[in-house]
C-alpha positions as CSV (number, residue, x, y, z in Angstrom):
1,X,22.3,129.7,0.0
2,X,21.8,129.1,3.6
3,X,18.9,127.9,5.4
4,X,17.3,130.7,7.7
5,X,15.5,128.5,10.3
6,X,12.4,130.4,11.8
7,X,10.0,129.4,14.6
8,X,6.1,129.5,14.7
9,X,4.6,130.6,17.6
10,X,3.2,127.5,18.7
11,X,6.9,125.6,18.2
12,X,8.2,128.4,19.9
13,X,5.5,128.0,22.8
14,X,6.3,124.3,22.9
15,X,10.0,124.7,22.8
16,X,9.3,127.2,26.2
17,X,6.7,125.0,27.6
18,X,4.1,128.0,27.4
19,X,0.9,128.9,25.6
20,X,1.5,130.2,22.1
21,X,-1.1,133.2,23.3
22,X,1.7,134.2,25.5
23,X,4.5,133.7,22.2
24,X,1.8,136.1,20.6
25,X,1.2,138.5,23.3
26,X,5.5,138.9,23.3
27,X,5.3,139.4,19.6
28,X,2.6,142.3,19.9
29,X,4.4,144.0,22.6
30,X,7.1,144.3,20.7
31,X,9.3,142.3,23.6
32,X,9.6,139.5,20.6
33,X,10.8,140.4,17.1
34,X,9.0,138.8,14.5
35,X,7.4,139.4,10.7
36,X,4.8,138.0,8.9
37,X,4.2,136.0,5.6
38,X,0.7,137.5,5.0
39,X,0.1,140.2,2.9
40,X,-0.6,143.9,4.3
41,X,-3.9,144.2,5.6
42,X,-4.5,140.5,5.9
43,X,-7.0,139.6,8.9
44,X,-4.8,136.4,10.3
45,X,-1.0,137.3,10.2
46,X,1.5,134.2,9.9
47,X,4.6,134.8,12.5
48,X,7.4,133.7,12.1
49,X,10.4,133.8,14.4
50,X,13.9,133.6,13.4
51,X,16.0,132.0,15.6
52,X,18.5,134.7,16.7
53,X,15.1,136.7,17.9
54,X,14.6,133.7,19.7
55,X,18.6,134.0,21.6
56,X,18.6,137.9,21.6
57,X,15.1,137.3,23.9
58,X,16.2,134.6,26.1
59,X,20.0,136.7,27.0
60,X,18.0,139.6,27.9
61,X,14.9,138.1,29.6
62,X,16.9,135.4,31.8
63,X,15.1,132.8,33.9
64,X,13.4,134.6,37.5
65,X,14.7,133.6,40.6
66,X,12.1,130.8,42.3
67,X,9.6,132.8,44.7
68,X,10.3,132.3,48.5
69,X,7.3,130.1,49.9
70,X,5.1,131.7,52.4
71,X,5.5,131.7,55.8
72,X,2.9,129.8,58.0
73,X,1.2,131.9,60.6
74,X,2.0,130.6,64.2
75,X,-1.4,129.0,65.8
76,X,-2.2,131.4,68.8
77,X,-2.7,129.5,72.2
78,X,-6.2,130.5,72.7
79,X,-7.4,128.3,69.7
80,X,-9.5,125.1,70.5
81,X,-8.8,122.3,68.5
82,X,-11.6,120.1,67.8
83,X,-10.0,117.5,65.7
């Protein structure tokens, strides 16, 4: 038999370096697959994430480009400094 390794959202969270609120919110949208061991109806679900979920995410959702930093304004000439 082989091992199916899964994920919980906070491992998962910790494995990102996020909150596992945001692992959760994924999983709701429906962005992340994921099932749960508690029983139908059950008021606290137990996620679990299996690892291809996990690959099948990250190909499609890659890493955003880093945002350009803001441009300074340019200190008009009519300004007094005081300091």
């Amino acid at each position: 038999m082989t091992a199916f390794k899964c994920l919980t959202p906070p491992e998962l969270a910790a494995e990102w370096r996020c909150k596992s609120e945001r692992v959760l919110e994924l999983i709701r949208s429906g962005e992340l697959r994921a099932f749960t061991l508690s029983r139908p109806g059950s008021r606290r679900p137990r996620w679990r994430i299996p690892r291809d979920a996990v690959a099948e995410y990250e190909a499609t959702h890659g890493p955003s480009p880093p945002r350009r930093p803001r441009q300074r304004r340019k200190r008009t000439e009519d300004v007094v400094e005081f300091y």
